[in-house]
C-alpha positions in Angstrom: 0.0 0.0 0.0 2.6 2.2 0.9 4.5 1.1 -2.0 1.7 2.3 -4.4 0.9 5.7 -2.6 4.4 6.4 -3.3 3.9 5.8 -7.0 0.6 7.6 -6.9 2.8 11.0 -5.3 5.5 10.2 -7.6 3.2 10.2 -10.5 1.3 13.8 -9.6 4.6 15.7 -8.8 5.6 15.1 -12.7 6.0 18.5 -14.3 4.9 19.7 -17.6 8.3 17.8 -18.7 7.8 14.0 -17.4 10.6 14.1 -15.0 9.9 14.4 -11.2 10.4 17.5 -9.5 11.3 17.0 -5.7 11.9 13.5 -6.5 15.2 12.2 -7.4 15.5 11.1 -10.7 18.3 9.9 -12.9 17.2 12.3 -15.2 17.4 15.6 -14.7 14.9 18.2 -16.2 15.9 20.6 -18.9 15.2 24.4 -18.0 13.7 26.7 -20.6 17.4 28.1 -21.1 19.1 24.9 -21.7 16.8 23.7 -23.8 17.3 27.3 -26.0 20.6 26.5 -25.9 20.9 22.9 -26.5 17.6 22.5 -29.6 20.3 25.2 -31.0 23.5 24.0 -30.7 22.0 20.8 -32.1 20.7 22.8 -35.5 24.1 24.1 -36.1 25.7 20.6 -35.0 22.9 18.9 -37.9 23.9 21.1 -40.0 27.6 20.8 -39.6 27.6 17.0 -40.1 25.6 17.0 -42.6 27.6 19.1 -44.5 31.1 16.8 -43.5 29.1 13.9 -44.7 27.8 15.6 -47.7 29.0 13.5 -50.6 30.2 10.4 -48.3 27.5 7.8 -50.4 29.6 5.0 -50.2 29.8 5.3 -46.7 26.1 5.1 -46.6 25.9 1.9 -48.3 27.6 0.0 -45.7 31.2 0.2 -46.8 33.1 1.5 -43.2 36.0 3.7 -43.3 39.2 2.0 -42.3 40.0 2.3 -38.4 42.8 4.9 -39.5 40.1 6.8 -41.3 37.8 6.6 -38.7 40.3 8.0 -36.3 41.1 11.2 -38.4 38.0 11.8 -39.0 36.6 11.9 -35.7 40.0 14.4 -35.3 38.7 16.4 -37.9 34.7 16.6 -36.4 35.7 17.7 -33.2 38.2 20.0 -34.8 35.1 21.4 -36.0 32.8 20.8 -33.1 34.5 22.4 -30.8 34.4 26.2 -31.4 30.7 25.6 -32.7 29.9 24.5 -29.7 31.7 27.1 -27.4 29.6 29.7 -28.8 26.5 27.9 -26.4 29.5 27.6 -23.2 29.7 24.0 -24.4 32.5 21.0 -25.1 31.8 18.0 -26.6 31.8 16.2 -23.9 29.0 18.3 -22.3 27.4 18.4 -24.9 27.1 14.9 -25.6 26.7 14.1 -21.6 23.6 15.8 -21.6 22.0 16.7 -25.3 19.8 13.2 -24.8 18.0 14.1 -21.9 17.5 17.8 -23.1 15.8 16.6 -26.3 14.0 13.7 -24.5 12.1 16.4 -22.9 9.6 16.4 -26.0 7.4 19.1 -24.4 9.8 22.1 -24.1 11.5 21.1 -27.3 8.8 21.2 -29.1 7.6 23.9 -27.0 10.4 26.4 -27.8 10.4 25.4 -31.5 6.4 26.3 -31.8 8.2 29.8 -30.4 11.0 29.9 -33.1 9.8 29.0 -36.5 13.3 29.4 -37.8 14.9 27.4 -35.7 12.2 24.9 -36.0 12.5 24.9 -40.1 16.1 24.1 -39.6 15.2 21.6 -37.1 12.7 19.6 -38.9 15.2 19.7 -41.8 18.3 17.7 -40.4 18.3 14.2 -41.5 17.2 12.5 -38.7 16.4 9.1 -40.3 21.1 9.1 -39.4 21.3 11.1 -36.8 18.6 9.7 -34.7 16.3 12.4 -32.5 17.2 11.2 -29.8 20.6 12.4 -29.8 22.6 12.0 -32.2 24.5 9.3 -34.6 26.5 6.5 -32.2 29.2 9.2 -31.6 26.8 11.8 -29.9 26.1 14.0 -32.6 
């Protein structure tokens, strides 16, 4: 019974984000100003490896770079990464650490792109169908 009542409380102390407020929660909710900053960050970080990949069929098809290739390039996309992402006070590990949760919180991403119709065009554009919504491509992205 108790068990249940504490489920029940658990439940109705869920905010307008599905996490728990007051309760702790491996997940941590994302604030109106992270989520600005991260739906952002992840536009220009689309957009970015989009264009790197731009051109890269092959790759596409199943045929992997070599592990040397794999190597420079993942020199080269942080190379890249990393002043983009300083202009939001970011690294790529922090970015990557927390850019899941941030855009699991469906409600306040879509929430501040029904605010920014720009952002949200450039959103909706990125080809998720690689890069997976929930995140990024198996490197974070």
């Amino acid at each position: 019974m108790a068990a249940a009542l504490q489920r029940t409380r658990d439940h109705s102390l869920r905010g307008h984000h599905g996490a728990q407020s007051g309760v702790s929660d491996e997940r941590k909710p994302a604030e109106p100003a992270e989520v600005e900053k991260f739906v952002n960050a992840r536009v220009e970080v689309g957009e970015l490896m989009t264009s790197y990949f731009q051109g890269w069929e092959r790759y596409g098809e199943g045929q992997r770079p070599s592990p040397e290739r794999m190597e420079e390039m993942t020199v080269e996309i942080n190379a890249k990464l990393e002043p983009l992402l300083a202009k939001y006070d970011l690294t790529v590990e922090s970015y990557r650490e927390r850019i899941k949760d941030v855009l699991a919180d469906e409600v306040a991403v879509k929430g501040y792109l029904s605010q920014h119709p720009d952002v949200k065009k450039r959103y909706d554009a990125l080809p998720f169908d690689r890069m997976r919504r929930a995140g990024g491509s198996g490197r974070g992205y």
